[in-house]
C-alpha positions in Angstrom: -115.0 -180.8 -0.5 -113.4 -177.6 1.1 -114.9 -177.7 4.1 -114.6 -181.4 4.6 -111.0 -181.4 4.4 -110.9 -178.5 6.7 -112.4 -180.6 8.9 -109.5 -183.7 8.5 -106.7 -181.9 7.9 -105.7 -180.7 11.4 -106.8 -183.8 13.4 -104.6 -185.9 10.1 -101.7 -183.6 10.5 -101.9 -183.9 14.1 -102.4 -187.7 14.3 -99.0 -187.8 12.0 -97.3 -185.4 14.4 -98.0 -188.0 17.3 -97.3 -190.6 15.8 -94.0 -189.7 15.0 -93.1 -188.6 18.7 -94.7 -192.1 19.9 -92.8 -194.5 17.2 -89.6 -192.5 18.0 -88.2 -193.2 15.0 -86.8 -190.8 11.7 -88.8 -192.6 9.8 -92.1 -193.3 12.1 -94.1 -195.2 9.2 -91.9 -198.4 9.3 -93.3 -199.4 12.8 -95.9 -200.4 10.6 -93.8 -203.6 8.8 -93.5 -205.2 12.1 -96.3 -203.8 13.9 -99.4 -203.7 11.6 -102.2 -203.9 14.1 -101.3 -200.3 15.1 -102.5 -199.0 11.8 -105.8 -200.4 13.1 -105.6 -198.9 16.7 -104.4 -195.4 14.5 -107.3 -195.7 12.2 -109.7 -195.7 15.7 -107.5 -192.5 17.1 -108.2 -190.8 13.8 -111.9 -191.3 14.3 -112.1 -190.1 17.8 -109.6 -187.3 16.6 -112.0 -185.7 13.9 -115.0 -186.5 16.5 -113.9 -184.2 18.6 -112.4 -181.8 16.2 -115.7 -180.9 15.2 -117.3 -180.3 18.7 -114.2 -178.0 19.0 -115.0 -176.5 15.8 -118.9 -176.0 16.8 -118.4 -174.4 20.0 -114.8 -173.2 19.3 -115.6 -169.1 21.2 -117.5 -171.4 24.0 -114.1 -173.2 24.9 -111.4 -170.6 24.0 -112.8 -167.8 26.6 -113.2 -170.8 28.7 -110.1 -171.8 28.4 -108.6 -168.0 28.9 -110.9 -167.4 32.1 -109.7 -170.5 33.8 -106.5 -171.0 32.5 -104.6 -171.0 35.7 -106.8 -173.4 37.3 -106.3 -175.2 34.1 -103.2 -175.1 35.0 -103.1 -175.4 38.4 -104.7 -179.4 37.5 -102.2 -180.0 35.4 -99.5 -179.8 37.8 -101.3 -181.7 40.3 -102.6 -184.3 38.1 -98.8 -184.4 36.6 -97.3 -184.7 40.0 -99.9 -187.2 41.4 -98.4 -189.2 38.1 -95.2 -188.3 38.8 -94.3 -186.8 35.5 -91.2 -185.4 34.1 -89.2 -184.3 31.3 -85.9 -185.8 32.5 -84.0 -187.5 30.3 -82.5 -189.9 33.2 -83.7 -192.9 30.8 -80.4 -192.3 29.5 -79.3 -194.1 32.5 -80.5 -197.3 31.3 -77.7 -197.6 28.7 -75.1 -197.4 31.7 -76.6 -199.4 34.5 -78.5 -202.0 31.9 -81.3 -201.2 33.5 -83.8 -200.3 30.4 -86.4 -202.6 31.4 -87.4 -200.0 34.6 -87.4 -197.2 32.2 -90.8 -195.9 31.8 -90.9 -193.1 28.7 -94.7 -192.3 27.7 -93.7 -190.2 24.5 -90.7 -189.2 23.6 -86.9 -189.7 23.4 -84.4 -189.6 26.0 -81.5 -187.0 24.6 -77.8 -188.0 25.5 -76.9 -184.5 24.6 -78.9 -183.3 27.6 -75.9 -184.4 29.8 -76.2 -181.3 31.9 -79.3 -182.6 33.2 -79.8 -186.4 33.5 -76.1 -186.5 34.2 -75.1 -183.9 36.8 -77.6 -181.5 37.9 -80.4 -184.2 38.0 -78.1 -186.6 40.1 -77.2 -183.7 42.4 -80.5 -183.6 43.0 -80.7 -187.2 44.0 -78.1 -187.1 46.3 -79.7 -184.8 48.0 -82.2 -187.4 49.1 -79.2 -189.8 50.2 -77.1 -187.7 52.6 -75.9 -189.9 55.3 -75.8 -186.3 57.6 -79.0 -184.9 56.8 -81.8 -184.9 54.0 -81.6 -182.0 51.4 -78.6 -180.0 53.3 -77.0 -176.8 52.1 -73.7 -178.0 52.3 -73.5 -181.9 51.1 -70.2 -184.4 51.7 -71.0 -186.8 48.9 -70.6 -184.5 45.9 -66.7 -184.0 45.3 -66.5 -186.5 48.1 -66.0 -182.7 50.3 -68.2 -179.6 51.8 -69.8 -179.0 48.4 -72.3 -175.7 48.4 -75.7 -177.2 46.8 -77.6 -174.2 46.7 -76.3 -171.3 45.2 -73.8 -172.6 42.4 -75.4 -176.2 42.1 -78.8 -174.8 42.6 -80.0 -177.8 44.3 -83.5 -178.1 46.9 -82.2 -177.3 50.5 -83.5 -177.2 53.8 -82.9 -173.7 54.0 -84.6 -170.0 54.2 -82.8 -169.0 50.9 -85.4 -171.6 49.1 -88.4 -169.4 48.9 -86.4 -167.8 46.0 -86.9 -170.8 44.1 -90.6 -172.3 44.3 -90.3 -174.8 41.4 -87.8 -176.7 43.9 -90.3 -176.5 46.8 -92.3 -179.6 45.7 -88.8 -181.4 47.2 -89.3 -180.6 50.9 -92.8 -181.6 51.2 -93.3 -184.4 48.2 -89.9 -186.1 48.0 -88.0 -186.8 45.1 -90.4 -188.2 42.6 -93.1 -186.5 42.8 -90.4 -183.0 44.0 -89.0 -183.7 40.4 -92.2 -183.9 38.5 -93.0 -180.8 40.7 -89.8 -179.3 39.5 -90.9 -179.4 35.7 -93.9 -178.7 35.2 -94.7 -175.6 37.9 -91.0 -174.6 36.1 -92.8 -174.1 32.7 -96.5 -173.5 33.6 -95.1 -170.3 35.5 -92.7 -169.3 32.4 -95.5 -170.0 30.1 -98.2 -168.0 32.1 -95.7 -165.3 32.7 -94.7 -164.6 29.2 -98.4 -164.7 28.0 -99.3 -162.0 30.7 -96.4 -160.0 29.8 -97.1 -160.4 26.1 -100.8 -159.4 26.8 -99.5 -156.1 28.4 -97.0 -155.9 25.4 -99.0 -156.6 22.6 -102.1 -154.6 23.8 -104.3 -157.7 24.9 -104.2 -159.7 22.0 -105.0 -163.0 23.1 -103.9 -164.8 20.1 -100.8 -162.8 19.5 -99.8 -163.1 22.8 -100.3 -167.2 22.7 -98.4 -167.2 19.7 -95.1 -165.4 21.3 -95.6 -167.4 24.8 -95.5 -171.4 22.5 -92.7 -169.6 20.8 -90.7 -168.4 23.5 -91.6 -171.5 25.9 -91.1 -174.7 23.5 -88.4 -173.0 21.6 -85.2 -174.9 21.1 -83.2 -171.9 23.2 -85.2 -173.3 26.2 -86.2 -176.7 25.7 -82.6 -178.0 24.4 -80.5 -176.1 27.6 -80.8 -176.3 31.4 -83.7 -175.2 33.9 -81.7 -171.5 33.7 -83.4 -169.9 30.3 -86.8 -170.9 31.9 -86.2 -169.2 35.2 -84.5 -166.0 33.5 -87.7 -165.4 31.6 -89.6 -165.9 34.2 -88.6 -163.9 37.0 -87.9 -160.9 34.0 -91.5 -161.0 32.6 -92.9 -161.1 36.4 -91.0 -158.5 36.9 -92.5 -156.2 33.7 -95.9 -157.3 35.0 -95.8 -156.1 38.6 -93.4 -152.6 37.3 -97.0 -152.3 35.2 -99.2 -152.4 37.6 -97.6 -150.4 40.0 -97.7 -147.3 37.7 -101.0 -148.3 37.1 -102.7 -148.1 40.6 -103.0 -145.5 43.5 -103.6 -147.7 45.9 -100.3 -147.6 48.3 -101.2 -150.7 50.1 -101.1 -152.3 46.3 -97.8 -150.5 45.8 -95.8 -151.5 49.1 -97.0 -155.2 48.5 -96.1 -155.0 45.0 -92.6 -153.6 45.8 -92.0 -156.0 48.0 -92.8 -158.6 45.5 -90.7 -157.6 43.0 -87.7 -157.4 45.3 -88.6 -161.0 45.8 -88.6 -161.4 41.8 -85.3 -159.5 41.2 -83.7 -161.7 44.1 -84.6 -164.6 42.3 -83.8 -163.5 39.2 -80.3 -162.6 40.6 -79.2 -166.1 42.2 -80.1 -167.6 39.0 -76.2 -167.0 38.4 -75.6 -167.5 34.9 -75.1 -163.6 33.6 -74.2 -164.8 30.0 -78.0 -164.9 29.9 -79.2 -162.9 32.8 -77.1 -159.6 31.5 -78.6 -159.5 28.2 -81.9 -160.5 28.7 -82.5 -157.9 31.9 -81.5 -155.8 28.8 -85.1 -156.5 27.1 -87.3 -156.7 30.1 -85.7 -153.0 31.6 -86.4 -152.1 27.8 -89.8 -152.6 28.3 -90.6 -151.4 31.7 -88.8 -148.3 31.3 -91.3 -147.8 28.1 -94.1 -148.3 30.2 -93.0 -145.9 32.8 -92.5 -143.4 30.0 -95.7 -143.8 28.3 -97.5 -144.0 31.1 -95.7 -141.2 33.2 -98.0 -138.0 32.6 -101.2 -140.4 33.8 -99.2 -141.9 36.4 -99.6 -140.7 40.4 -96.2 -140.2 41.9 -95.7 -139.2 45.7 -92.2 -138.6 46.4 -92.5 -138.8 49.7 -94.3 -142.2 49.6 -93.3 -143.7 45.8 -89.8 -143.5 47.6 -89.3 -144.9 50.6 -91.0 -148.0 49.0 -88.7 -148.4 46.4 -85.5 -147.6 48.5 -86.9 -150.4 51.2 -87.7 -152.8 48.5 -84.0 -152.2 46.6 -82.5 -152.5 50.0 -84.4 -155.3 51.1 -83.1 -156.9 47.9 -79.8 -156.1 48.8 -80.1 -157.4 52.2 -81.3 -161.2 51.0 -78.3 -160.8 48.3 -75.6 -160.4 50.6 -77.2 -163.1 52.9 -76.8 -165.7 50.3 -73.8 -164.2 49.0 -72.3 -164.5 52.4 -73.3 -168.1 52.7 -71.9 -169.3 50.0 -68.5 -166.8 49.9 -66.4 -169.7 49.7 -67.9 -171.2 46.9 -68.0 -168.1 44.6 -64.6 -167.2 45.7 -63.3 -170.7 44.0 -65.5 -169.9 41.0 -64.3 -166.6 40.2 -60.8 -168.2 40.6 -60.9 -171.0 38.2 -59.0 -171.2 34.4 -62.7 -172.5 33.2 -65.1 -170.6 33.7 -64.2 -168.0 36.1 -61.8 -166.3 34.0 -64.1 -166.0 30.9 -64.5 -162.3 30.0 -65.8 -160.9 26.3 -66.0 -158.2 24.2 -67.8 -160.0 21.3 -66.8 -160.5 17.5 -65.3 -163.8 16.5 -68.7 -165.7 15.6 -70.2 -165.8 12.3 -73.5 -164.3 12.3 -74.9 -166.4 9.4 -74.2 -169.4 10.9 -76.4 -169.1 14.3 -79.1 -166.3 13.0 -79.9 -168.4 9.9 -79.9 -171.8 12.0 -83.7 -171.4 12.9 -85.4 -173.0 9.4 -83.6 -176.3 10.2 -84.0 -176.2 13.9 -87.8 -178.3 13.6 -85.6 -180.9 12.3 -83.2 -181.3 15.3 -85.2 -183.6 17.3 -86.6 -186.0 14.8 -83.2 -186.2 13.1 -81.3 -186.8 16.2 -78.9 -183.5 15.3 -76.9 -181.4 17.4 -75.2 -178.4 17.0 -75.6 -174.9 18.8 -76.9 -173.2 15.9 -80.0 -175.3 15.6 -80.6 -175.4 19.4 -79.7 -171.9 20.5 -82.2 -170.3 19.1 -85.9 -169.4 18.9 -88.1 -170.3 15.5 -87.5 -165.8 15.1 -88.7 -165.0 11.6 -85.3 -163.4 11.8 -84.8 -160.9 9.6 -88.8 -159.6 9.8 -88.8 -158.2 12.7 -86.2 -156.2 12.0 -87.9 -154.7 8.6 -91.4 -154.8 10.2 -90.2 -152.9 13.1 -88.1 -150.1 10.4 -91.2 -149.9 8.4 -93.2 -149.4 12.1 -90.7 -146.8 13.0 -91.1 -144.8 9.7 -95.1 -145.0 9.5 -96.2 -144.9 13.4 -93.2 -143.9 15.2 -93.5 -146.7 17.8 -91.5 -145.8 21.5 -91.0 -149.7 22.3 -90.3 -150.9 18.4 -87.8 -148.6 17.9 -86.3 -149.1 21.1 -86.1 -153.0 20.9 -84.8 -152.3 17.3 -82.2 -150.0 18.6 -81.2 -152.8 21.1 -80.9 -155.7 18.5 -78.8 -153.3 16.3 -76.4 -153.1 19.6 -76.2 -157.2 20.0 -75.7 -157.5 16.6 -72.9 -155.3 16.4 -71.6 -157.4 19.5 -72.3 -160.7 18.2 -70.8 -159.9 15.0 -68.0 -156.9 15.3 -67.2 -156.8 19.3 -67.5 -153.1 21.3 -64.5 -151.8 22.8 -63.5 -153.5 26.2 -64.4 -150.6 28.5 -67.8 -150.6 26.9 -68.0 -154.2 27.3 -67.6 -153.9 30.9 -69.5 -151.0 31.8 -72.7 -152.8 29.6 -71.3 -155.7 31.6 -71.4 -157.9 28.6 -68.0 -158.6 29.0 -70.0 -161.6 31.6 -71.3 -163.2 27.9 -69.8 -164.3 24.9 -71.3 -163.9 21.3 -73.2 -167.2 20.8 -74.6 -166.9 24.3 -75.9 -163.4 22.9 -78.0 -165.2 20.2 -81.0 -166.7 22.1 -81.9 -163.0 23.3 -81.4 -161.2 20.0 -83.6 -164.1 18.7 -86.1 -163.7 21.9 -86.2 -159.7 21.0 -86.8 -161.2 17.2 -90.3 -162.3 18.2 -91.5 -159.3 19.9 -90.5 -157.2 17.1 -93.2 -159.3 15.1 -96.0 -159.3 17.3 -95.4 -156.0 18.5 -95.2 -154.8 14.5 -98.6 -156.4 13.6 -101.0 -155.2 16.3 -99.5 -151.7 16.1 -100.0 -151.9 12.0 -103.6 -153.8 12.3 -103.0 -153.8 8.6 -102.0 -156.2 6.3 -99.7 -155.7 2.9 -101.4 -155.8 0.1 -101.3 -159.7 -1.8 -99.1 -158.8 -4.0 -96.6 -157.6 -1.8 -97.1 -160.0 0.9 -96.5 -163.0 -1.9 -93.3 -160.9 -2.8 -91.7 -159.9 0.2 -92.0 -163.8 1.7 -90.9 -165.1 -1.3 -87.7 -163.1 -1.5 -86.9 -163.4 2.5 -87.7 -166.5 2.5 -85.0 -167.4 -0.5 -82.8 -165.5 1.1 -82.8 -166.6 4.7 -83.0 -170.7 3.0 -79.7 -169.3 1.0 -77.9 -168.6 4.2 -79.0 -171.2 6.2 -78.5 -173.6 3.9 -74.6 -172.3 3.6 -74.3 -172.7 7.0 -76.4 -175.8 8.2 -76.5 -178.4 4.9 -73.1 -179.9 4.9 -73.8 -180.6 8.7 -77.0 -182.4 8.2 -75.4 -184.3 5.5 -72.6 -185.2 7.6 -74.7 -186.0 10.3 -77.2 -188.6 8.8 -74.0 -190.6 7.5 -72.5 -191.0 10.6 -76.1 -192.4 11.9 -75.8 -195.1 9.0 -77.3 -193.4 6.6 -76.2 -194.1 2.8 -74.9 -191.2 1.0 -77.7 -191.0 -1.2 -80.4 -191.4 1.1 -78.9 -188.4 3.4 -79.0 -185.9 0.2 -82.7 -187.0 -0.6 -83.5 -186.2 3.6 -81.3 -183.3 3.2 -83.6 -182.1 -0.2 -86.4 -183.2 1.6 -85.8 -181.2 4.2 -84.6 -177.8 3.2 -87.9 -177.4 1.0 -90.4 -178.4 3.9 -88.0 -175.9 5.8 -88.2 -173.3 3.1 -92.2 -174.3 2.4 -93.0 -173.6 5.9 -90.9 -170.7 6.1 -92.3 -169.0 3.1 -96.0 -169.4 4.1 -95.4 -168.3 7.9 -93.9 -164.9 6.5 -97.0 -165.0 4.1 -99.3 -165.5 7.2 -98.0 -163.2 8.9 -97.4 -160.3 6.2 -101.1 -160.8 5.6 -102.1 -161.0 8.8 -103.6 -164.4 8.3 -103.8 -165.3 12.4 -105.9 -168.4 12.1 -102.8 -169.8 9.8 -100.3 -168.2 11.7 -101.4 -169.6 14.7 -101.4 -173.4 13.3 -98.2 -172.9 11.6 -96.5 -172.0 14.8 -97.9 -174.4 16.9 -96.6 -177.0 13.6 -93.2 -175.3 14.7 -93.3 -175.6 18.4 -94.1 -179.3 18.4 -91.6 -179.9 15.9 -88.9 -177.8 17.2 -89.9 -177.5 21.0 -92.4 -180.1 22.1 -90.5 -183.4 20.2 -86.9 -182.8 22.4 -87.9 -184.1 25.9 -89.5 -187.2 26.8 -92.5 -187.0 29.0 -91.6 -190.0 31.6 -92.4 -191.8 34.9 -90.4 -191.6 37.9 -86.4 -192.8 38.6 -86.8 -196.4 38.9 -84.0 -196.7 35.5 -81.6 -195.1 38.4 -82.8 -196.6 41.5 -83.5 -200.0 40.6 -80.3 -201.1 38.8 -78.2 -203.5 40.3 -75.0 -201.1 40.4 -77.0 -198.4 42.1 -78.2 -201.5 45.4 -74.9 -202.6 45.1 -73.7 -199.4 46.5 -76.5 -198.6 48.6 -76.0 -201.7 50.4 -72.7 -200.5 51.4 -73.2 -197.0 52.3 -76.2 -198.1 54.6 -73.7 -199.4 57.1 -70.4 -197.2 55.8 -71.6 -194.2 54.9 -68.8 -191.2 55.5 -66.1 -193.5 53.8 -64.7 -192.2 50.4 -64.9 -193.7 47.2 -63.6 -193.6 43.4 -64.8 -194.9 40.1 -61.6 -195.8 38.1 -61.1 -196.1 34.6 -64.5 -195.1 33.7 -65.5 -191.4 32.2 -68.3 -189.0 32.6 -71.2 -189.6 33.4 -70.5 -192.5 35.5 -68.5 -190.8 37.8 -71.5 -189.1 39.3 -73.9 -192.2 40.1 -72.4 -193.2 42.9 -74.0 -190.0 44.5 -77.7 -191.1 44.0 -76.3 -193.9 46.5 -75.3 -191.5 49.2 -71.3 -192.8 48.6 -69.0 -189.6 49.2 -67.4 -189.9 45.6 -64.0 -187.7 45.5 -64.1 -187.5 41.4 -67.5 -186.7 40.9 -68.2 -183.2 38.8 -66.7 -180.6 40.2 -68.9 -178.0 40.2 -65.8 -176.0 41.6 -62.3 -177.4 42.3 -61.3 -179.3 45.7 -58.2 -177.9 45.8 -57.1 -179.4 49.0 -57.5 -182.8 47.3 -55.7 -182.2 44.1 -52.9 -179.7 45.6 -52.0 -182.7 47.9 -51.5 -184.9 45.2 -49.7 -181.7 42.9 -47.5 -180.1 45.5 -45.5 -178.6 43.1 -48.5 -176.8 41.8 -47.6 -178.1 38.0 -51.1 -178.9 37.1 -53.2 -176.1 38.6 -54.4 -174.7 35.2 -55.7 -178.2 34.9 -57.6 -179.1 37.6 -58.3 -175.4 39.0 -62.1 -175.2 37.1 -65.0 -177.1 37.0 -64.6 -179.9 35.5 -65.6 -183.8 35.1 -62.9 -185.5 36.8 -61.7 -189.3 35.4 -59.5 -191.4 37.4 -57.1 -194.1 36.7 -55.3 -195.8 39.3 -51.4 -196.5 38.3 -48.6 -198.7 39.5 -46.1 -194.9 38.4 -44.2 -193.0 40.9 -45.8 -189.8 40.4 -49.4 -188.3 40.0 -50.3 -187.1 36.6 -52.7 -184.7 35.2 -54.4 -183.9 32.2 -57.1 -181.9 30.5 -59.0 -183.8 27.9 -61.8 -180.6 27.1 -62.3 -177.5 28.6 -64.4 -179.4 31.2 -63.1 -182.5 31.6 -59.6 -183.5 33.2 -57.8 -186.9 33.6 -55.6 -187.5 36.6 -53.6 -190.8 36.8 -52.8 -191.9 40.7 -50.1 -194.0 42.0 -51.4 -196.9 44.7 -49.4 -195.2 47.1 -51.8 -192.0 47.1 -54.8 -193.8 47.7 -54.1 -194.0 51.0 -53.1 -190.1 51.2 -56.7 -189.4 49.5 -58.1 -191.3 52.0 -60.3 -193.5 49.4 -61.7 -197.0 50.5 -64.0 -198.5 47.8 -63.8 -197.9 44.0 -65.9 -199.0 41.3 -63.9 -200.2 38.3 -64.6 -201.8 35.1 -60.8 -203.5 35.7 -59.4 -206.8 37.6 -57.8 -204.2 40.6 -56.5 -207.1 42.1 -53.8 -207.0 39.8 -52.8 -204.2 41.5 -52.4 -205.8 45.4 -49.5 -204.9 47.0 -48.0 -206.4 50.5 -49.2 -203.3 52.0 -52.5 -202.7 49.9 -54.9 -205.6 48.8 -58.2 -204.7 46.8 -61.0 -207.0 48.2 -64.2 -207.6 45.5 -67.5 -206.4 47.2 -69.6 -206.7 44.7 -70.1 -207.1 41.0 -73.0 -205.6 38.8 -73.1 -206.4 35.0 -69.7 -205.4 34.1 -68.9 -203.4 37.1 -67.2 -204.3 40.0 -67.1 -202.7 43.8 -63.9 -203.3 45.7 -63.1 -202.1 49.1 -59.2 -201.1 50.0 -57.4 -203.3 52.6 -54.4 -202.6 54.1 -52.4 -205.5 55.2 -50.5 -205.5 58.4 
């Protein structure tokens, strides 16, 4: 009986897990009321499921060295398979809802996530308009975004035509595939290389252990801290674990050939790690992976051969040829950083910590499996890793007492020092010299919970021994209470909240909400047990439980851009800026993100994102410089067009600004079609009529005449 529902239990769980992504749904098992012939097509999966589960099962060592030996030609098909298929994890399907276009939208699994604004929205559409630049295809400096010389490389971190792009190889697939299949490109060789990278760097970290090092990369890779945010978590951790692996092997090998080239190649690394350009992240993550490479220089430093007069000169030539290809890029785009580090928001931004409740984003985790089936977000479900958090911590004390552990205690010295950021704040001379003055606290969290995870590996394969039952049973019984306690403090009256806005009934949100905290708390408790027992086998298919729920559930896996390209708003405006393509244009009366689709078309649009101000625009139209702290950041930029006097501004968020404009100004801006949601012919002047183009569903296209 045991060992037959050993043999249905993981395919069942699994088939349940699926089937849950496919329907979509918080409740997948009503699909069945309307749709009952799936329970037959289910009933079939379930059978081929447990077919296969048992050839796995029966040659289980077979496959898994298999799988190790070739897994980066494993890999390696994936991507090309993927990209011949044209798959991403965009959430562009989004678009649909705008440009009534749903019927092109082509989502195998998944859900399309409004809150990923960031990327179907701006940095996704940036993209696009890079394929629709009247002047030349992927430039370095566009005219259609902000309607001006926009710099798409550095701060937009766009695909360019440009030497600078070898620093960023998950964007090559756009200069020789096109966009599509550049896109698809653009995901998956983004998380196969963070995903292989972190499981080499774990391997060297956690002495070779396969399994443990697995473990930490589906951790690290599908955790909410990198699946939920932009492209930049997954690049940081790449270039820093490639950059642990090849400071390894260099102490490791005599061969100076091997050193020069590997020198080289990590001044490569560091340059890309560098022109990411997001320090809130970079700063505190360089942090951990210097941590560790400093450790294995140390412990490796009496075996190590070191020629001064060779070692040397290749590390000065590879710092300065870092250096070199820094200020290149730099240079290139001076203009562009100049404005940055100008701006109200968020060039201004300095910290010294403090001011964040530490409860409320280190006891987050528990819930955060929920996030994407429940449709919730807040930043202290999403900006973290599934951490074990506080384990580590006591794992890595108890390490430090018993086997005195260079890189454990070093790592839990570290976490001690975000903590007190994250929680206290550090004098503001400290905070610049550490240069963490370039983060805030909540930006802090996502690393401390990253360092969380190697304190747990590391911890069990220097112990290789587990507590004894009793204690095991005690100590993740009494963590897990306690962690549940705070979390639930923190996160309940949220989720609560939450499901009634969704239309929820206020007592079917408190049974989810029970329901809910004791899974959270079940699974909690019994991957402390597994892993205070060293129980790998249940660790291992507890945490990939976590990472599908947590990680693997919050993108879509989807087919092309036809939901973008193929609506009738998106022609409409392509038909124009085939024949007119330098003129400028406006969308009025509409907010973000509609402002930005008139790039994909290749229309110069003056109040698309601003990635960094156009001053020269919006100081003409504020001569008196009354609104500068407004409009002087980036910023999503809404228009209405007035029949007033004067030019109004206003900020509506931190990154979004209003600005109303007088007819008269139109002509100043230089704008000569505007989409609108609103009869502008109301507006025609004797000097100024506004002829209709085009409609498309409930948007219209006018061009601006001037009468004689």
């Amino acid at each position: 009986m045991k060992k037959s529902l050993g043999v249905f239990g993981p395919p069942t769980l699994t088939l349940i897990l699926l089937t849950h992504w496919f329907f979509l749904g918080d409740f997948p098992i009503y699909i069945f009321k309307t749709k009952p012939h799936y329970l037959l097509i289910l009933a079939i999966i379930l059978i081929f499921f447990i077919f296969f589960y048992k050839i796995i099962l029966k040659y289980k060592e077979f496959l898994l060295n298999n799988l190790y030996h070739y897994r980066y030609l494993i890999a390696l098909i994936i991507i090309i398979v993927g990209v011949l298929c044209e798959v991403s994890g965009s959430s562009i399907g989004i678009w649909g809802d705008y440009l009534y276009s749903e019927q092109y939208d082509k989502v195998l699994f998944g859900i399309d996530r409004s809150i990923r604004s960031d990327e179907f929205a701006t940095s996704t559409i940036w993209t696009f308009s890079q394929f629709s630049n009247p002047d030349n295809l992927l430039p370095y400096f566009s005219q259609i975004v902000r309607g001006t010389k926009t710099d798409m490389f550095l701060l937009l971190n766009q695909p360019v035509y440009a030497l600078p792009i070898i620093f960023k190889p998950a964007q090559w697939g756009y200069l020789i595939l096109g966009l599509n299949k550049g896109l698809s490109f653009a995901w998956l060789v983004r998380f196969f290389m963070m995903f292989m990278a972190l499981f080499e760097m774990l391997m060297l970290v956690l002495k070779r252990d396969k399994t443990f090092a697995f473990i930490g990369a589906t951790l690290i890779s599908y955790g909410p801290a990198v699946q939920w945010w932009s492209m930049g978590p997954a690049e940081i951790l790449t270039w820093g674990s490639v950059a642990v692996i090849i400071v390894y092997h260099y102490i490791q090998t005599e061969n100076y050939v091997k050193r020069t080239l590997l020198a080289l190649l990590l001044s490569w690394v560091a340059t890309a790690y560098a022109i990411i350009l997001y320090p809130a992240w970079q700063v505190p993550y360089l942090y951990v992976f210097v941590t560790i490479s400093i450790y294995f220089i140390v412990t490796n430093w009496k075996n190590m051969v070191f020629d001064w007069k060779k070692d040397i000169p290749i590390i000065v030539c590879a710092l300065s040829l870092t250096l070199l290809c820094l200020v290149a890029i730099l240079n290139g785009s001076k203009e562009a950083l100049q404005l940055t580090m100008q701006t109200a928001y968020p060039g201004a931004r300095s910290s010294s910590g403090g001011g964040d409740y530490f409860d409320s984003f280190v006891t987050g985790y528990p819930f955060s499996i929920w996030y994407p089936t429940l449709g919730l977000a807040e930043e202290r479900g999403m900006n973290v890793f599934y951490d074990f958090f506080p384990l580590g911590m006591i794992l890595a004390t108890y390490v430090w007492i018993k086997k005195k552990d260079g890189l454990m205690t070093a790592l839990l010295l570290l976490s001690i020092f975000f903590i007190t950021y994250i929680v206290a704040g550090i004098p503001n001379i400290l905070s610049k010299i550490s240069l963490l003055s370039f983060t805030i606290s909540p930006r802090l969290i996502p690393i401390l919970s990253f360092i969380n995870i190697l304190l747990v590996l590391r911890s069990l394969v220097v112990l290789q021994k587990e507590f004894s039952k009793r204690t095991s049973l005690i100590l993740s019984f009494v963590l897990s209470s306690l962690i549940m306690l705070f979390a639930y403090h923190s996160t309940s009256a949220y989720i609560t909240s939450s499901l009634i806005q969704d239309g929820t009934n206020v007592l079917k949100a408190s049974m989810v909400k029970w329901a809910i905290i004791v899974l959270s708390y079940f699974i909690l408790m019994l991957v402390i047990h597994s892993i205070l027992t060293f129980n790998k086998k249940r660790f291992l298919k507890i945490s990939l439980v976590i990472i599908f729920l947590s990680g693997v559930m919050i993108n879509p896996i989807r087919i092309g851009s036809d939901v973008i390209f193929k609506s009738s708003l998106v022609t409409n405006i392509k038909s124009i800026t085939d024949y007119d393509k330098e003129s400028k244009w406006i969308v009025d009366s509409i907010g973000y993100p509609l402002t930005n689709i008139p790039l994909v078309a290749g229309a110069p649009t003056l109040n698309s994102t601003n990635a960094y101000p156009n001053l020269e625009l919006w100081k003409s139209l504020d001569p008196h410089s009354l609104y500068t702290e407004i409009y002087n950041r980036y910023a999503h930029v809404i228009v209405e067009i007035t029949n007033a006097e004067e030019v109004v501004f206003e900020l509506l968020q931190p990154d979004v600004f209003k600005v109303f404009i007088p007819i008269s100004k139109l002509e100043e801006m230089d704008v000569k079609y505007i989409i609108s949601i609103r009869d502008l012919s109301t507006f025609n002047t004797e000097s100024i009529q506004f002829e209709l183009q085009s409609t498309a569903e409930n948007y219209l296209i006018y061009k601006i005449e001037k009468v004689q």
